[in-house]
N, C-alpha and C positions, 0 to 999 in steps of 0.2 A: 504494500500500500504506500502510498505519494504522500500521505499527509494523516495525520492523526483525527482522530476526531478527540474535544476539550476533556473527557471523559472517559476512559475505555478498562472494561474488567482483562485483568492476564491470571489466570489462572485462580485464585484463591484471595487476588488481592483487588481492587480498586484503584483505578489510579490517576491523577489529575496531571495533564501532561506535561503544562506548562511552569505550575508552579514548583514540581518535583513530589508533591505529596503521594503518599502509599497507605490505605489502611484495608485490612480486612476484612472481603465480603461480610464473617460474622463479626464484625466487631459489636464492640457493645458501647463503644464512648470515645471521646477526643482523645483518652489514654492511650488508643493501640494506635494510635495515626504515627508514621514515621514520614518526618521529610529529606530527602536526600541531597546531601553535599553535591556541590555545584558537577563536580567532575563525574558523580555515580548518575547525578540527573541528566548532564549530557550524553552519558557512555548508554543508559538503560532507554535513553528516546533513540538512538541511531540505532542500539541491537530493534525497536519497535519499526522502526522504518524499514527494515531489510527481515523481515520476519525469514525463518527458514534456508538463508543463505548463509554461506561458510566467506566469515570474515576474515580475511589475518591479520594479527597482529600489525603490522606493515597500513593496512590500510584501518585502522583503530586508532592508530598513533597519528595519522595524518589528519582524518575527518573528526577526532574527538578532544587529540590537547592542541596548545598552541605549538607555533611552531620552535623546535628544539629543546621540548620540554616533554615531550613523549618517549617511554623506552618499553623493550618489553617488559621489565620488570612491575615498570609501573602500570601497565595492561594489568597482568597477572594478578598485582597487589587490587585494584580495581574489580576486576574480573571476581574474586574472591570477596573482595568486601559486599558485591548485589549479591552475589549467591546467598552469602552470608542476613541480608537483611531479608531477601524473598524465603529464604528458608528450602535451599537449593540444596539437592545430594549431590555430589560432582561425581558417587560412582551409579546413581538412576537418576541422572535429571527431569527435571519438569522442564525446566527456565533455561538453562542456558550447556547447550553441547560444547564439549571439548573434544578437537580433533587434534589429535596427537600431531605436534610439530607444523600444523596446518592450519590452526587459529579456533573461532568461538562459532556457535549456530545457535538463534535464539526458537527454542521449542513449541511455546507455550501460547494456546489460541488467544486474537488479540479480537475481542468485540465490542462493538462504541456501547459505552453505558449511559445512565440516562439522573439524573438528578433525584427519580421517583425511585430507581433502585436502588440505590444508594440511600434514601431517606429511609426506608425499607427497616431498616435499623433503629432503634428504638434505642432509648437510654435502656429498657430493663431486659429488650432482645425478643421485643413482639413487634411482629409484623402488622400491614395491615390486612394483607392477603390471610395470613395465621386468623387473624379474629372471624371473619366473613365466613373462613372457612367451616368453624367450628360450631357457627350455628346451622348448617347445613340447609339444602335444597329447598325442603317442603316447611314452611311455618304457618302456623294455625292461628286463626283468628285470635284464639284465649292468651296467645302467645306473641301479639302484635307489640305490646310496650316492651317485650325484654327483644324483639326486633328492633324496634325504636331506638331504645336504650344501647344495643351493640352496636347499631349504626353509626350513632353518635359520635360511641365511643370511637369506634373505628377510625371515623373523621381527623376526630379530636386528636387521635394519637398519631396521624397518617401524617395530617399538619403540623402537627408536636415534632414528627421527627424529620417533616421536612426543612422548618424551621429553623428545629438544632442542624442541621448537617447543612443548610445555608452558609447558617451563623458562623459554622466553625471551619468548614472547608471552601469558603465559597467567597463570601461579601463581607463579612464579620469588620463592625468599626476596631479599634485596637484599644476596647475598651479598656483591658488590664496593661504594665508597660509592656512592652515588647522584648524579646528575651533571645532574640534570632538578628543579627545582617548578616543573609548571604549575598555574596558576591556575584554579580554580572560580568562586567567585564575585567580583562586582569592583564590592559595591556602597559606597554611601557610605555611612559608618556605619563600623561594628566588628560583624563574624559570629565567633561563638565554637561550642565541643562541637561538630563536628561528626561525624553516624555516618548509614552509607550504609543505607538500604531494602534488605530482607530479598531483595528480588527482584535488588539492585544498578542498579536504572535510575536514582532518585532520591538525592540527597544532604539532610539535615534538620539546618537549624542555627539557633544565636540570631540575631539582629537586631537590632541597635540604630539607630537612625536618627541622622543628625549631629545633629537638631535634636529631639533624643527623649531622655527621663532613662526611659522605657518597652525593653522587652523583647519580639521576638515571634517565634514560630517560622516559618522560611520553608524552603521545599520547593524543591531546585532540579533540573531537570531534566538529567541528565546527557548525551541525547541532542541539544535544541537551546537548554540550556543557560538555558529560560526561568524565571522565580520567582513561585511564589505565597508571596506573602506573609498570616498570618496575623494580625492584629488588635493590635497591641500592649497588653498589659495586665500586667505583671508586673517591677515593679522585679530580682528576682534571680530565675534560672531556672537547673538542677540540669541537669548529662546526661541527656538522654532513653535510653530504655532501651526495646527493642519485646517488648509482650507477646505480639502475631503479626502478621501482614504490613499490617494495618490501624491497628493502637492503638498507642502509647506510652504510656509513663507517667512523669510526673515530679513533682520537688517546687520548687514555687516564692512567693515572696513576692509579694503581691499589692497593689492600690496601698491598701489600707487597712495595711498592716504583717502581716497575718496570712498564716504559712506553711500551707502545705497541700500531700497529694499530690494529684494529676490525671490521667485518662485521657483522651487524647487521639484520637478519631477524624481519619487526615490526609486520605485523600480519599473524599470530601468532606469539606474539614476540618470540622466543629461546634463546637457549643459545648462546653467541656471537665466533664468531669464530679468533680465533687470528691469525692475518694475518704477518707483522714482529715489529723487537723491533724500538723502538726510545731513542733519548737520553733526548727530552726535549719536554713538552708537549705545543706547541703552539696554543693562541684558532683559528686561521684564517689559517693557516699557509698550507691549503694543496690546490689542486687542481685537476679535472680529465681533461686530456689531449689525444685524440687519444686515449681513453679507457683505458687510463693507470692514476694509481695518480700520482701525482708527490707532493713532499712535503718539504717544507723548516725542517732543522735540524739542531743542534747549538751542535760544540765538546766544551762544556766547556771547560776542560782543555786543550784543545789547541787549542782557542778560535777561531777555525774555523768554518766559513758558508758553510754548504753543501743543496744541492738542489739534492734527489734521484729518483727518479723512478721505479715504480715495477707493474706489472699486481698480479690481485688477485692468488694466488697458485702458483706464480713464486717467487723468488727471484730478489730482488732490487739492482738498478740499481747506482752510484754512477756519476751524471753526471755532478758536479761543487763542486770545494772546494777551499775557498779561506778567505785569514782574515778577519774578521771579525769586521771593526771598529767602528758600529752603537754601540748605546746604547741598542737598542731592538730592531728586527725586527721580528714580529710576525703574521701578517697581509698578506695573500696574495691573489690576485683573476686575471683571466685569461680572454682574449678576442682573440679568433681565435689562433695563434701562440706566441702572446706577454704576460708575465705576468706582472704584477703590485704588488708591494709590499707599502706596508707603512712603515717606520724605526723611530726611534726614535734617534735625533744624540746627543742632548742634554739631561738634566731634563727637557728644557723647549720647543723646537723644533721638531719637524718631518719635514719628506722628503720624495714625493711621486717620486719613481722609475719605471724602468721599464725593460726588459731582454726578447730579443725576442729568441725565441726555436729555433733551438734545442742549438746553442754552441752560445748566445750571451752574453755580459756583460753588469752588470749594469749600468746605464744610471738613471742622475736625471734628472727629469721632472718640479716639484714643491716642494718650500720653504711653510711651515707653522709655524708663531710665535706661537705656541701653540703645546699642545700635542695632535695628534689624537689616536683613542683607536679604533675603528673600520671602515672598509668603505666595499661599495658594491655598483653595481652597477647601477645607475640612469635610463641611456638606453644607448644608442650605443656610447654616445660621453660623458659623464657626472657622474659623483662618489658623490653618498651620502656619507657624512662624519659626524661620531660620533667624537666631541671633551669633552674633560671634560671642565665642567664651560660654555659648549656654545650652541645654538640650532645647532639643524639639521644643516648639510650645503649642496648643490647641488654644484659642482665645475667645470667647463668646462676643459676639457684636452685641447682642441680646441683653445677655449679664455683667457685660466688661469685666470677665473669670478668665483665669487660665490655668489650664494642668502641662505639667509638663509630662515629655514620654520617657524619664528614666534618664540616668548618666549616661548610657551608654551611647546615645541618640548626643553629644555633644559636636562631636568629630563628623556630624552629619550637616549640607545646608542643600539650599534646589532641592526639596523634599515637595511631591506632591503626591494624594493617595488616591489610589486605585482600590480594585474591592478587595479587600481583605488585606492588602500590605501596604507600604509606603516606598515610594522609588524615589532615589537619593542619592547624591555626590558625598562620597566617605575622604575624606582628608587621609593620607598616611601617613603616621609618622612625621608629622608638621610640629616643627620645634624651633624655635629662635634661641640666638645666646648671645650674651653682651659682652663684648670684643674691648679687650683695653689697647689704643690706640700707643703705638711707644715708636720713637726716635731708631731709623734704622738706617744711616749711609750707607751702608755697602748695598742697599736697595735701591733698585729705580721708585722715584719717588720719595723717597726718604722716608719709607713710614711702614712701620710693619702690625699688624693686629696678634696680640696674642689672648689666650682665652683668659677669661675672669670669671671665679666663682661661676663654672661651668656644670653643669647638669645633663643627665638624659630626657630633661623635659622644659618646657620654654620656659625663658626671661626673658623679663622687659620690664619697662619701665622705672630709671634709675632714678636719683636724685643725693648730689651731691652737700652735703652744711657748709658753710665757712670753715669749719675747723676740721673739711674731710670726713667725717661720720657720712656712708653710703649706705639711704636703703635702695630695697627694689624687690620686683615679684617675682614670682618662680611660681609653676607649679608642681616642684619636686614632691613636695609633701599630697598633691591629687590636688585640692582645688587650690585656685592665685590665692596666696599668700603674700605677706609683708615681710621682707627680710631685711636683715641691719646683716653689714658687713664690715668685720673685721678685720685687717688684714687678712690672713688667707685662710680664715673662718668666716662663716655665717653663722647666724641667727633665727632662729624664726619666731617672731612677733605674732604675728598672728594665729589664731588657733577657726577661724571660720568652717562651721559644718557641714555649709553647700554652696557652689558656687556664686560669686560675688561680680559684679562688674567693675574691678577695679583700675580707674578710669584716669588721674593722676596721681601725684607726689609731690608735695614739696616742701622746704623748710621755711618758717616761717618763727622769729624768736625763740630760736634752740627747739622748738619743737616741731614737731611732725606732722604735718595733714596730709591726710588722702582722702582725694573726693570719690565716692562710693556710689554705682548706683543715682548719679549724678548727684548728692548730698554730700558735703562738707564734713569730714570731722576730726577732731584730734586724737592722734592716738599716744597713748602712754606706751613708751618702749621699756618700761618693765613688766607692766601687769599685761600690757598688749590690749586694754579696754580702750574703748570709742567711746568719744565723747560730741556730739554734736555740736558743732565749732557757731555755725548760724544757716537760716533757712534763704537760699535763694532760688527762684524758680529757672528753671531753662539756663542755667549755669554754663557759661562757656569756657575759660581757661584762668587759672588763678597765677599771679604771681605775688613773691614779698621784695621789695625793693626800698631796701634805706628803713626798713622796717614796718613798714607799710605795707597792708593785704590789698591789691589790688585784685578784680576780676572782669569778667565780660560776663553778660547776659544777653538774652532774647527777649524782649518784651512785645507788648500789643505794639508798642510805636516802634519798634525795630531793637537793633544792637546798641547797647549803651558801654558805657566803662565807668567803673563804680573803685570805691576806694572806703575804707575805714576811718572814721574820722569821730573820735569818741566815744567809739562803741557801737557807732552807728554808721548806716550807709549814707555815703554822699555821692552824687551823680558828679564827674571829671569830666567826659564827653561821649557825647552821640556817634553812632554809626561806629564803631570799633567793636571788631570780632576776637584780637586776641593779642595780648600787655606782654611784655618781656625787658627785665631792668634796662638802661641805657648809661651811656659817662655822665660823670656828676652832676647824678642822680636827677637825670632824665630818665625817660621813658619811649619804647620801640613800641610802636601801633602797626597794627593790622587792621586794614578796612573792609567792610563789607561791599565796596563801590569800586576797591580798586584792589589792582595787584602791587600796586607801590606802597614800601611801609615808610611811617614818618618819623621822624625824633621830635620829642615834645620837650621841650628842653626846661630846667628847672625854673625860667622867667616865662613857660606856658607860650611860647615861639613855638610853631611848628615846622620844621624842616623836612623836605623831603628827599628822603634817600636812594642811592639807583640799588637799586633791591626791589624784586619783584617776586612774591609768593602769592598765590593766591590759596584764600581762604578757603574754597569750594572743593581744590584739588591736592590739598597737602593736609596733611595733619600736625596737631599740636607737635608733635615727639619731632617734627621733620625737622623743625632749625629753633637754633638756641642762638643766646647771646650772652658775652660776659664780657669783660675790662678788657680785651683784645678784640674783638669783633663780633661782626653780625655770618653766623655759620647755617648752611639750609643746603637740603639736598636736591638735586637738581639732574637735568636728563634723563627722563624714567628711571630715577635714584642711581643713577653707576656713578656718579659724581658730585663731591661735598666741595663748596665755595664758600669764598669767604671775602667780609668785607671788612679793613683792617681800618679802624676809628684812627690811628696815628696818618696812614700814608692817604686816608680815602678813595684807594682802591679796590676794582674786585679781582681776583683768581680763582685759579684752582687748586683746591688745596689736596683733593683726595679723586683718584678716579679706583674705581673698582668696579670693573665690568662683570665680572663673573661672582661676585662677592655682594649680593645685593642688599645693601643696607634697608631696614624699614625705620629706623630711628636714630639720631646723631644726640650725643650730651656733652658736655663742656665737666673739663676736670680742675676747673678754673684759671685755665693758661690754653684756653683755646679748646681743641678737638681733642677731648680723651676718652670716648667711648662709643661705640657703636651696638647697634642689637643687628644680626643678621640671622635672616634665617638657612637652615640648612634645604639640602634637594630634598623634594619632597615627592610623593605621587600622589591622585586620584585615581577612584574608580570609582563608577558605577555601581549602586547596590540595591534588593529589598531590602526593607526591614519587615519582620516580619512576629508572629507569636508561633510558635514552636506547636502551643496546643490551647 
């Protein structure tokens, strides 16, 4: 047979073809259900596709592992493990023939089953056929209600157990946490977005190659798990989105810099068809509406929000433009007429919106201390939420409630749910570590990074005192922690039970705050207790200069800059997103209107300096400043400048092409630390519940 059908009995077992599930004709409960490891599930769909033919080894190892990771031993080990779970004799088989030195033959009749037989099964092991049966042929008038009454019953239990065997093998929400990710794809490189084929046989995701700064879309087959891979040609590439069971459409940057949308024919893949231009490639950021896309768009330079509209082979349609005041908003998904956006207002906050079609305005919905990075939708009332540093979250629009899906579900984002699992981008082995920058001549460049208070699990986030006392986070101990470093000891200050959002650092009068969850507060580095330092809302970046807490916020009337002044807040200036000390005891601004930051000089002169960061597109951690200069990383980060307050010039101070820094700190004579992260991979995965 060419193709399976979703369902089919082999022998004594039942078995769901695509998910890998296996339980038995009699089972009695979600206990005898086995799901099989990604490799037994592809090996046991190819032995179903070639029923009764003599495989070898040779042709096992090509159509079922990747490539140069197949041997016969690994067959064999394979081969024995399904025997092992079917309940296979290898000297009488049912399931699977071994032909001495000539490979495997699979026995055992394969017939499509059906949802009703399967329900068949009862929690206590009665049927419904069993019941019907047992009142027999002939029933007698005096005998009409205990008819009635079996009938009922019959019903009642028929739907009872098709119910449960929905629930549990079928659609089933994820109502308990999830206790299962297995693996989809396991190539090298990093695969990202992925969304399952309308039919559900195929999974479509990105592709990057280890040795590829290129993009490509690859199709993977859910039943023997094989990949076609499409063409690489696209630096950035957007969620695909199916306009019907053949096309997709997305928007992506191309290796000339010009964004564009595209429709995509996948099998046979073709060449893609370019549909119109964009300015900026967002990965969530589109939606189909009434047969039309509709798609969020960002005028950089005139930092406007447009939201357009266009049917395929028409021209689009311009149906909202307006400023632009979020930090990102990139994220978007649709339910009947209203859309839903995620925005990022801070470095450390998101805000879920919403805007109902065809001419409404944005509207906030929900506050989040954290930054979300993707969301999708849960069911009719409810948004799965990807946050960095957090597990899964389920969120009620309804309740404004969330649960989260377990720790395990942390290393997971581009989660959306299908019946019964959740399909998801797993992180591996993602770790950063904070590089102590040291003097090295006999180096090109003069600079060499050696490790500092180094771990098998990330850091980040430093922060140096006047008098050298370093803390910073780790998650050595499992969740981010506050560490005090020693010389070539550490510390651990904080003792937190579950994950934290912790979001900065810094010294402020000998002591310590870290903003939390976007909240302020002090922490004592003996006891390691928090103390709430003060309440500000939509908190943007704190600094203490000349002893002075300065910060930024968000407000109804935009970004302000605020300072302490008797215990109380006092407004210093409008429009500023983010304060960093300057020479005697000025102050370095960052605007919400410009890439150019200014010195405010202690007579409240403002100077503007050739330094250009933009707030929208760098984060707090990216440049510091101190009594040597103004330092920010720059060139898709392979490079740290610097702009020296004696000579007021700029350089280069650091290039690091292969060495990708995500944050720069100052050891107070300039560049003394870096957070980099290590190579990392993606895959492709379920999440799933086991039982």
């Amino acid at each position: 047979m060419s193709n399976l059908d979703p369902v089919v009995q082999i022998g004594n077992w039942y078995y769901q073809v695509i998910y890998g599930q296996l339980w038995p004709v009699d089972a009695t409960g979600a206990d005898d259900m086995v799901r099989l490891e990604p490799r037994l599930h592809s090996l046991l769909n190819y032995f179903l596709l070639h029923p009764g033919i003599l495989l070898a080894k040779d042709t096992l190892i090509e159509k079922v592992w990747p490539e140069d990771e197949g041997t016969d031993a690994a067959v064999m080990r394979a081969v024995g493990a399904l025997r092992k779970v079917l309940g296979d004799d290898v000297r009488a088989p049912s399931y699977i023939e071994t032909a001495s030195k000539k490979g495997y033959r699979w026995l055992a009749t394969i017939t499509p089953a059906k949802l009703q037989d399967i329900a068949a099964v009862s929690a206590e092991g009665v049927t419904v056929n069993a019941v019907t049966a047992e009142m027999g042929p002939d029933i007698k008038p005096r005998s009409a209600w205990r008819f009635i009454a079996g009938t009922a019953t019959a019903v009642i239990v028929g739907c009872a157990s098709l119910a449960y065997v929905l629930a549990t093998y079928t659609s089933t929400p994820l109502i308990k946490l999830p206790d299962t990710i297995t693996p989809i794809s396991a190539l090298s490189g990093q695969e990202y977005w992925p969304v399952l084929t309308l039919g559900g046989s195929h999974v479509l995701y990105q592709h990057k190659a280890v040795d590829s700064t290129l993009f490509n879309w690859s199709l993977q087959n859910l039943t023997d798990l094989r990949v076609e891979h499409m063409p690489p040609k696209y630096r950035q590439l957007s969620q695909a989105l199916w306009l019907d069971a053949e096309h997709i459409i997305f928007r992506a940057e191309n290796i000339d810099g010009g964004c564009y949308f595209y429709r995509q024919h996948i099998k046979p893949a073709i060449k893609p068809e370019l549909l119109w231009p964009c300015q900026k490639v967002l990965p969530q950021g589109a939606a189909v509406w009434q047969q039309k896309l509709l798609w969020l768009d960002i005028d950089t330079a005139a930092n406007q929000l447009q939201l357009w509209s266009a049917l395929p082979g028409q021209g689009a349609e311009l149906l909202l433009s307006q400023h632009n005041r979020w930090r990102d908003i990139s994220y978007m998904l649709i339910r009947n007429d209203t859309l839903y956006f995620v925005a990022q207002q801070t470095a450390n906050q998101s805000v879920l919106l919403q805007l109902t079609l065809p001419d409404g305005k944005f509207e906030k919905l929900l506050d989040f201390p954290y930054v979300i990075t993707q969301f999708s939708w849960w069911d009719e009332r409810q948004l799965l939420l990807s946050a960095g540093q957090q597990e899964l979250q389920i969120v009620s629009l309804k309740a404004n409630s969330s649960q989260g899906l377990g720790p395990m579900t942390r290393e997971l984002t581009q989660a959306s749910r299908y019946p019964g699992q959740v399909l998801a981008t797993q992180y591996l082995d993602y770790t950063t570590d904070i590089l102590r920058v040291a003097d090295s001549p006999e180096i090109s460049g003069g600079v060499k990074l050696l490790p500092w208070h180094v771990s098998n699990r990330s850091e980040r986030l430093l922060a140096i005192s006047e008098t050298g006392q370093a803390a910073f986070v780790s998650e050595r101990a499992g969740h981010s922690q506050v560490w005090l470093a020693q010389e070539r000891d550490s510390t651990q200050i904080t003792r937190f039970t579950e994950q934290q959002h912790v979001q900065q650092l810094l010294w402020h009068q000998q002591q310590l705050l870290v903003l939390i969850n976007a909240s302020l507060y002090q922490l004592d580095l003996a006891s390691g207790q928090l103390q709430r330092y003060h309440d500000v809302t939509s908190p943007g970046r704190y600094a203490s200069c000349d002893g002075t807490l300065y910060w930024t916020a968000l407000t109804a009337d935009g970004w302000v800059l605020m300072s302490e002044k008797g215990n109380k807040p006092d407004l210093v200036m409008s429009g500023v997103t983010d304060i960093r000390c300057g020479p005697q005891q000025g102050l370095v601004l960052q605007f919400a209107n410009t890439a150019n930051l200014a010195l405010l000089t202690s007579a409240q002169e403002l100077i503007s300096l050739p330094v250009q960061i933009d707030w929208r597109s760098s984060s707090g951690e990216q440049w510091f400043t101190d009594n040597t200069g103004i330092y920010w990383l720059a060139d898709n980060n392979t490079a740290v400048y610097r702009f020296d307050w004696l000579s007021q010039q700029v350089n280069v101070l650091l290039i690091t092409e292969q060495e990708m820094p995500v944050a720069i700190y100052s050891d107070g004579r300039g560049l003394g630390y870096i957070v980099r992260q290590r190579p990392y991979d993606t895959d492709i995965v379920w999440l799933q519940n086991r039982r």
